[in-house]
Backbone as XML, in Angstrom:
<?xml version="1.0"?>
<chain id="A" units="angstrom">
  <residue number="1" name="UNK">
    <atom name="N" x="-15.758" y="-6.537" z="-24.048"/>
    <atom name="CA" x="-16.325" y="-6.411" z="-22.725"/>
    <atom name="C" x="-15.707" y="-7.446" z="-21.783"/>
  </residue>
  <residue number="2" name="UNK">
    <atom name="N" x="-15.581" y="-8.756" z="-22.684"/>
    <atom name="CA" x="-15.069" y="-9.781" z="-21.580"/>
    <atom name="C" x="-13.846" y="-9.343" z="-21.096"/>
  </residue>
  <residue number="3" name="UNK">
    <atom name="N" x="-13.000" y="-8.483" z="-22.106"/>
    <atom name="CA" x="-11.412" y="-8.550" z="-21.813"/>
    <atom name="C" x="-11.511" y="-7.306" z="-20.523"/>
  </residue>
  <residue number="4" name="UNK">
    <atom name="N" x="-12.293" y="-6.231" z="-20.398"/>
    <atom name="CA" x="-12.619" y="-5.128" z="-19.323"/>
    <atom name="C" x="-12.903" y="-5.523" z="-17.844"/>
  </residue>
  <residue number="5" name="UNK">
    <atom name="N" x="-13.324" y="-6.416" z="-18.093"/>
    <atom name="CA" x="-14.020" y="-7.046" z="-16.633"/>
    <atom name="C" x="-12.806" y="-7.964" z="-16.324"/>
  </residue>
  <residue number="6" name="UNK">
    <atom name="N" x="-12.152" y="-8.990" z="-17.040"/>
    <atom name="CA" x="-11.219" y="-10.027" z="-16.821"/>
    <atom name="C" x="-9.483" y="-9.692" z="-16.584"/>
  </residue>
  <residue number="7" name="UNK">
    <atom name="N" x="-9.353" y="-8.580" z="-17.517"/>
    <atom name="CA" x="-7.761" y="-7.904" z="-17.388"/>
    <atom name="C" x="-7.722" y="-6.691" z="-16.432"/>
  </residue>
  <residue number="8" name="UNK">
    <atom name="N" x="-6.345" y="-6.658" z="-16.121"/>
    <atom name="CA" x="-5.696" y="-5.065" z="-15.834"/>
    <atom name="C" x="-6.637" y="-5.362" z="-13.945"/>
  </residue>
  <residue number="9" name="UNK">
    <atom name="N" x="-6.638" y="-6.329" z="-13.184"/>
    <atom name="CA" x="-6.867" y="-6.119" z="-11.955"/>
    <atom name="C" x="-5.889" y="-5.373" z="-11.152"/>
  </residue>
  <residue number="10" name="UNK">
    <atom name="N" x="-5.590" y="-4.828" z="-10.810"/>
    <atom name="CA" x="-4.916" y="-4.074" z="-9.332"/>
    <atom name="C" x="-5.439" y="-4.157" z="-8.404"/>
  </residue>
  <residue number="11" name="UNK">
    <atom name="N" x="-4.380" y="-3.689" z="-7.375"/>
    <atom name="CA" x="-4.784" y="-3.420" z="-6.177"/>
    <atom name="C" x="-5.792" y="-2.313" z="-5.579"/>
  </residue>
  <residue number="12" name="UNK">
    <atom name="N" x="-5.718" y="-1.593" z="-6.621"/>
    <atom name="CA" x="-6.628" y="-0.578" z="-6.319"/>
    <atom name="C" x="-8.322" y="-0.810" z="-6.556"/>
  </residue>
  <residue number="13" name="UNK">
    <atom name="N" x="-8.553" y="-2.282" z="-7.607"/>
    <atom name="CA" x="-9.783" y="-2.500" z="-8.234"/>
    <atom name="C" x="-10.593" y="-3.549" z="-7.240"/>
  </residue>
  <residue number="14" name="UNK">
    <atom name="N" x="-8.972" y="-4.077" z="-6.287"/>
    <atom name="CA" x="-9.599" y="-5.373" z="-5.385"/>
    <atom name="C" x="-10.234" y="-4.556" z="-4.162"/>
  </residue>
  <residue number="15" name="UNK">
    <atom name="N" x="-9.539" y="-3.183" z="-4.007"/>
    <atom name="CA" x="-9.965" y="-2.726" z="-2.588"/>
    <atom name="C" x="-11.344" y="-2.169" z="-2.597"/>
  </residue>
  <residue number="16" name="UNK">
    <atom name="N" x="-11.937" y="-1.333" z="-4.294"/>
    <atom name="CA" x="-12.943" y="-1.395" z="-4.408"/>
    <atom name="C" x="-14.517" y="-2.604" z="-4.361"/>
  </residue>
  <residue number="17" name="UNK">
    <atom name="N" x="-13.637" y="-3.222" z="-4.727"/>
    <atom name="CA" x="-14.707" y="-4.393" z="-4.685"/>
    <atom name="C" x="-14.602" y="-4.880" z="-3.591"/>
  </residue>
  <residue number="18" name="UNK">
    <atom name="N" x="-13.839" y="-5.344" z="-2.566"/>
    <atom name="CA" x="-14.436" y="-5.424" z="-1.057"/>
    <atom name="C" x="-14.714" y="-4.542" z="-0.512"/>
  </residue>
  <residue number="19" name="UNK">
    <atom name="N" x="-14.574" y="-3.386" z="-0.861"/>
    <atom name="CA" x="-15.006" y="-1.982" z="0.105"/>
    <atom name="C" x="-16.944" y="-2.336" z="-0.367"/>
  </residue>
  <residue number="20" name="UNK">
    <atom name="N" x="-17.124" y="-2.428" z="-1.854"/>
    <atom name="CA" x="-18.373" y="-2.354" z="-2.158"/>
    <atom name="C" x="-18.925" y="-3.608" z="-1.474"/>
  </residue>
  <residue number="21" name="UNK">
    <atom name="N" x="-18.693" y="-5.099" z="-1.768"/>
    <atom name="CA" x="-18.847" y="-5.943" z="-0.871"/>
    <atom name="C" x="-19.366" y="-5.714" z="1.046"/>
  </residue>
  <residue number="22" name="UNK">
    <atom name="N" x="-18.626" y="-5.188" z="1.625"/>
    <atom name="CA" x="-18.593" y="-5.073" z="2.805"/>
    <atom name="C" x="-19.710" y="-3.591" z="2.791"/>
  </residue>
  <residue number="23" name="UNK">
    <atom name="N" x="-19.993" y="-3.053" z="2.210"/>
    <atom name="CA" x="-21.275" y="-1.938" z="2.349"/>
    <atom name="C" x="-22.529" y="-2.724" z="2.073"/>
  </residue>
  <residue number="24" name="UNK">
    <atom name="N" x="-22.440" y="-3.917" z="0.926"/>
    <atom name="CA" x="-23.941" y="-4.910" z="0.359"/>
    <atom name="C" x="-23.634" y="-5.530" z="2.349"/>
  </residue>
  <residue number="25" name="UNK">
    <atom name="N" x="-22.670" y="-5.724" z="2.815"/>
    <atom name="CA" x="-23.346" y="-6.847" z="3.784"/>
    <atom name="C" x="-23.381" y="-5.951" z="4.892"/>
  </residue>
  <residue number="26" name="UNK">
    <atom name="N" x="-23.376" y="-4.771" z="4.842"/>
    <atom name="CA" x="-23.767" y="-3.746" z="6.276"/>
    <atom name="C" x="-25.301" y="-3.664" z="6.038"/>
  </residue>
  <residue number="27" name="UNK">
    <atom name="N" x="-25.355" y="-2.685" z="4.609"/>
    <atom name="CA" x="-26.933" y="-2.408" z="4.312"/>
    <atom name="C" x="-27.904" y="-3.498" z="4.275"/>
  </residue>
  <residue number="28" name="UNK">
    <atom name="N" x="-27.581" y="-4.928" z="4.279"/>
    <atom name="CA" x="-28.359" y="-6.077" z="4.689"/>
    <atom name="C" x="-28.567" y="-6.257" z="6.696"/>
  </residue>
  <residue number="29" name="UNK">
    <atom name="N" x="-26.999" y="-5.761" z="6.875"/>
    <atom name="CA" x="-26.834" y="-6.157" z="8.251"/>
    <atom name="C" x="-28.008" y="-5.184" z="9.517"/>
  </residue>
  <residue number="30" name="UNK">
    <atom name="N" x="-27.351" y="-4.157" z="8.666"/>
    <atom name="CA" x="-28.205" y="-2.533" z="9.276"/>
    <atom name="C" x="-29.314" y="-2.833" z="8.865"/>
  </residue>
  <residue number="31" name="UNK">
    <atom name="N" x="-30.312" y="-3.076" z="7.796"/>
    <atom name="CA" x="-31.094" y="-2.510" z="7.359"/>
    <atom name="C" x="-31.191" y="-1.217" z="6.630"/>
  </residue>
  <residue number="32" name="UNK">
    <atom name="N" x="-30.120" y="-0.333" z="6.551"/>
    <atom name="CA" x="-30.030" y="0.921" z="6.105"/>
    <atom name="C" x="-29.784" y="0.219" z="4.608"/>
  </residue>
  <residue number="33" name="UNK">
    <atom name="N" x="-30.899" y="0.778" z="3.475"/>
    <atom name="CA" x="-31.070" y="0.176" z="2.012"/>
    <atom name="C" x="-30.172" y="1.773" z="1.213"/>
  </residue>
  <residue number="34" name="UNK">
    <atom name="N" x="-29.699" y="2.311" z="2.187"/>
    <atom name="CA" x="-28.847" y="3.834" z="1.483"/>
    <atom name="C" x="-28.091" y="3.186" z="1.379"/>
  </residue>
  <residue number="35" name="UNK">
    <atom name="N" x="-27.192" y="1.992" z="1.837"/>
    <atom name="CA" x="-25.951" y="1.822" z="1.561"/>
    <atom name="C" x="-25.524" y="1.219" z="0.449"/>
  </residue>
  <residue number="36" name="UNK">
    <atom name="N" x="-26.348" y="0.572" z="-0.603"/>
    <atom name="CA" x="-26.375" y="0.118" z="-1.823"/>
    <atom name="C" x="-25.997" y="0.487" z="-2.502"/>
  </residue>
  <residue number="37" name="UNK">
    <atom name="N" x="-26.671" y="2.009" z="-2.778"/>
    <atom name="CA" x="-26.045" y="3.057" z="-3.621"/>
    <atom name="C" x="-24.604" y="3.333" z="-3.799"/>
  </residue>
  <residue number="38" name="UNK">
    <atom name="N" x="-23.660" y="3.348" z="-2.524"/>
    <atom name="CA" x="-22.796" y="3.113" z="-2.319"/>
    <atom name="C" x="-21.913" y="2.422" z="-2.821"/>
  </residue>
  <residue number="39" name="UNK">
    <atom name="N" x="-22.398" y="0.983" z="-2.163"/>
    <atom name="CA" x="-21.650" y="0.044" z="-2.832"/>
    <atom name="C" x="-22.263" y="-0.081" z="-4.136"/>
  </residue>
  <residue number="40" name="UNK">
    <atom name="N" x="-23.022" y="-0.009" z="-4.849"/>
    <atom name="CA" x="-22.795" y="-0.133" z="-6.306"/>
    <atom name="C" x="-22.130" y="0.635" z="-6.760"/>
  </residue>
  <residue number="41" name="UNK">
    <atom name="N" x="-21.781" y="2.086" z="-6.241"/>
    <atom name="CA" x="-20.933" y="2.798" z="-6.663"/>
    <atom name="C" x="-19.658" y="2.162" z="-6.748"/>
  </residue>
  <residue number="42" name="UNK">
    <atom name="N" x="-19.191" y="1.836" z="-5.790"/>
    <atom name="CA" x="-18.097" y="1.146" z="-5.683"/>
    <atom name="C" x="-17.427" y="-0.141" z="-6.255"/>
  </residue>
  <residue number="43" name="UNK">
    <atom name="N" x="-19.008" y="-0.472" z="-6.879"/>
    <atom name="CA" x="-19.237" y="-2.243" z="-7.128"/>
    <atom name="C" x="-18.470" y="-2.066" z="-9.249"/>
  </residue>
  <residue number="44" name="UNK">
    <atom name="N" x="-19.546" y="-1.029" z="-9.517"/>
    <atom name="CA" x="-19.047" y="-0.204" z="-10.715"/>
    <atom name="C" x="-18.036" y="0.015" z="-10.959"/>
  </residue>
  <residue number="45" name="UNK">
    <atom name="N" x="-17.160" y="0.730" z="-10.139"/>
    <atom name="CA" x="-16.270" y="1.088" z="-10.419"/>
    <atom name="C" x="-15.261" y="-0.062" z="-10.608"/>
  </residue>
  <residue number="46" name="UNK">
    <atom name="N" x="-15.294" y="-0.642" z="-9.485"/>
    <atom name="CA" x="-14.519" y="-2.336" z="-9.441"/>
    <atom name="C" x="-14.383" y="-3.079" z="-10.999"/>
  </residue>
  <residue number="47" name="UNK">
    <atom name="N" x="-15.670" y="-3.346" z="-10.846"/>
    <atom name="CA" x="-15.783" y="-3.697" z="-12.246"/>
    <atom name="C" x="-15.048" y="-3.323" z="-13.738"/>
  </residue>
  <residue number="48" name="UNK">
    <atom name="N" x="-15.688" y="-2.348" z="-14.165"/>
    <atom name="CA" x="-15.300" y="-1.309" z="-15.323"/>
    <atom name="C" x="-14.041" y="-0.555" z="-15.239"/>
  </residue>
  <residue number="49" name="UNK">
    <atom name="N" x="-13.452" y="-0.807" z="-13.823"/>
    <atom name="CA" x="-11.875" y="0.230" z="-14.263"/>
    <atom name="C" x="-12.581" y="1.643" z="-13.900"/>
  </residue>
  <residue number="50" name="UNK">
    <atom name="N" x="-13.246" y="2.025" z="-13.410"/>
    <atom name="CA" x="-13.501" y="3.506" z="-13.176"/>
    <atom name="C" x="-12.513" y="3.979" z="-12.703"/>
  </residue>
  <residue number="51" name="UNK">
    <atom name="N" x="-12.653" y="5.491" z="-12.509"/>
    <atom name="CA" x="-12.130" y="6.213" z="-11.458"/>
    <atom name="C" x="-10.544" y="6.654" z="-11.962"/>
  </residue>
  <residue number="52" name="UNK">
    <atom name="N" x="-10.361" y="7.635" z="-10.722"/>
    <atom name="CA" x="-9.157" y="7.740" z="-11.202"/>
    <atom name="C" x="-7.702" y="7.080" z="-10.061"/>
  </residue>
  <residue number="53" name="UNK">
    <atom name="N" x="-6.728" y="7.139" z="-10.909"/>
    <atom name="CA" x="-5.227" y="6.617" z="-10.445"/>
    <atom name="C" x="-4.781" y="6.732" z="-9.995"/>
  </residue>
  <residue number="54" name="UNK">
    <atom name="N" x="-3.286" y="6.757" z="-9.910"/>
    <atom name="CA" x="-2.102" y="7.550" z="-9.020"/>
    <atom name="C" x="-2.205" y="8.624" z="-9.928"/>
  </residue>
  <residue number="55" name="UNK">
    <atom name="N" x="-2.584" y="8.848" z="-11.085"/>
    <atom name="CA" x="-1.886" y="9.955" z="-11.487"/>
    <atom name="C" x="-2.624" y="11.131" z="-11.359"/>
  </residue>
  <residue number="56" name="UNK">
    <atom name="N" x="-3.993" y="10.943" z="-10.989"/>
    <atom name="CA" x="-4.859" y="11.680" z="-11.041"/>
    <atom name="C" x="-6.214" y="11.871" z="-12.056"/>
  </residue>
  <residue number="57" name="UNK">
    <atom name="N" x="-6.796" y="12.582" z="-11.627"/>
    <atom name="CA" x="-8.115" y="12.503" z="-13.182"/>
    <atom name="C" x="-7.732" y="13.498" z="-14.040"/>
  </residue>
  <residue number="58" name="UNK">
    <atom name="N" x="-6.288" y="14.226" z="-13.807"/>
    <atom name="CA" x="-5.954" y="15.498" z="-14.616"/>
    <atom name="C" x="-5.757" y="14.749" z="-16.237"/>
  </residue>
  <residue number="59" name="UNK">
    <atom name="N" x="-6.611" y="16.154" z="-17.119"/>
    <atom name="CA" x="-6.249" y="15.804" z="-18.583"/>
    <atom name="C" x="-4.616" y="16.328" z="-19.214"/>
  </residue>
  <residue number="60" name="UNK">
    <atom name="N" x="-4.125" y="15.686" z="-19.922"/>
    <atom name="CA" x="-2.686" y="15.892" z="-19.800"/>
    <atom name="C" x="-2.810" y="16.983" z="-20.962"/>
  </residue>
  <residue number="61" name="UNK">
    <atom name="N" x="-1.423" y="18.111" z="-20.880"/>
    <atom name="CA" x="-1.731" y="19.138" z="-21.677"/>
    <atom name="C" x="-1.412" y="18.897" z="-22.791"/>
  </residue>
  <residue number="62" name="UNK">
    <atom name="N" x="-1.524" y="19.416" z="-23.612"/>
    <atom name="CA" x="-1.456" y="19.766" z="-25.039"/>
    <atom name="C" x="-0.737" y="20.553" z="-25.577"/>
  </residue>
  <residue number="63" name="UNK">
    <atom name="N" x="0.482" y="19.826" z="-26.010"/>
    <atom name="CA" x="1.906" y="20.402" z="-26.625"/>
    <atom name="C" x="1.815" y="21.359" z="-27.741"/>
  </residue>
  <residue number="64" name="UNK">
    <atom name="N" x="1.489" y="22.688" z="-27.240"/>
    <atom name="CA" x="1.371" y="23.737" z="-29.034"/>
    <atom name="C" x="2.545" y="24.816" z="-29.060"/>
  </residue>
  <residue number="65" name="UNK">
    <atom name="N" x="3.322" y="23.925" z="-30.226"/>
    <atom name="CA" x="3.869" y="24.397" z="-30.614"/>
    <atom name="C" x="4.128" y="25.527" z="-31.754"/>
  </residue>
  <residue number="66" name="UNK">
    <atom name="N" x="4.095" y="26.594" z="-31.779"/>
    <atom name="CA" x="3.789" y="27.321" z="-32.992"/>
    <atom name="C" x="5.211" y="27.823" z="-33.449"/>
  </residue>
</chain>
């Protein structure tokens, strides 16, 4: 778990986590408590590596050869 959270940062994991960041300090700012959801969505994903890549969320095919 430690190594999930600590390795493999990108650029793509930093933009999530200030995107989620900057929604926790609207939905404080606004008052709108919908925006949480949000950013935890986002906060999650940051975290754990969610989501998908450049390459896409496609499952890669399956070579059958007969």
């Amino acid at each position: 778990m430690k190594t999930l959270l600590f390795t493999n940062w990108h650029w793509m994991r930093w933009i999530r986590l200030v995107f989620a960041l900057f929604l926790f300090g609207e939905a404080y700012a606004t008052r709108e408590w919908f925006f949480i959801v949000f950013g935890s969505f986002f906060l999650l994903q940051a975290l754990f590596n969610w989501g998908c890549g450049a390459n896409g969320c496609a499952v890669p095919k399956k070579n059958d050869t007969k």
